[in-house]
N, C-alpha and C positions, 0 to 999 in steps of 0.2 A: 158743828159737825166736824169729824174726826178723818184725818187723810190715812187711809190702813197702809198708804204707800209714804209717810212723812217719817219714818223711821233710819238709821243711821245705820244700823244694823241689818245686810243682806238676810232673806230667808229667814224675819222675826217668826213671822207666821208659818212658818211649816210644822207641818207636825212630828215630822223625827230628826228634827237638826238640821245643824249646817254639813254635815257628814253625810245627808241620805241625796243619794246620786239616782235613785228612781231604780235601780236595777232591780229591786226586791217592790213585793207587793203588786207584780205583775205590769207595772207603768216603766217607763227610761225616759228620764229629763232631757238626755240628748240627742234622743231621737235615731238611735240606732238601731238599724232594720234587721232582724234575720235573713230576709233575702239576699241572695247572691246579683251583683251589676248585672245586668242582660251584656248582652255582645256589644261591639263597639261597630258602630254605624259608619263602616267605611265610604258609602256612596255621602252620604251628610259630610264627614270631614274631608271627603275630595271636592266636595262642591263648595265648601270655604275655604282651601287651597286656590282653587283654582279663581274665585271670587278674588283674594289678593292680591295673585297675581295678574290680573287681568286691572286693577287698581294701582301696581306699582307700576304696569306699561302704560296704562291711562296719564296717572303721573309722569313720568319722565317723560310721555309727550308734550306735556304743558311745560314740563322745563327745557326742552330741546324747542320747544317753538320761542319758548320769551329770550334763550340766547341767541335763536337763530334774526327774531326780529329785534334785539337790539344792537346788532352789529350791522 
């Protein structure tokens, strides 16, 4: 039995080369969209701000408490 994937040479099997990048023939290899990003989800990126910083005060509790108890 024969590995179609045992070949040394990227992209043996394509059918138009190592040069065809998908934009032609109505496919894209890379998967790039026409669509435009939608809006940027400010309530989401304040609510993992504020996740952080509620982690970096959590933290430096735990470090104010182990200097505080080892003195």
């Amino acid at each position: 039995m024969s590995d179609p994937h045992a070949s040394d040479q990227p992209m043996t099997g394509e059918p138009h080369g190592l040069e065809d990048h998908g934009e032609d023939h109505g496919h894209d290899d890379h998967a790039h969209s026409d669509e435009a990003l939608g809006p940027i989800d400010w309530p989401a990126y304040g609510a993992g701000v504020l996740g952080l910083v509620i982690g970096l005060v959590i933290t430096w509790a735990f470090v104010l408490s182990k200097v505080v108890a080892s003195t």
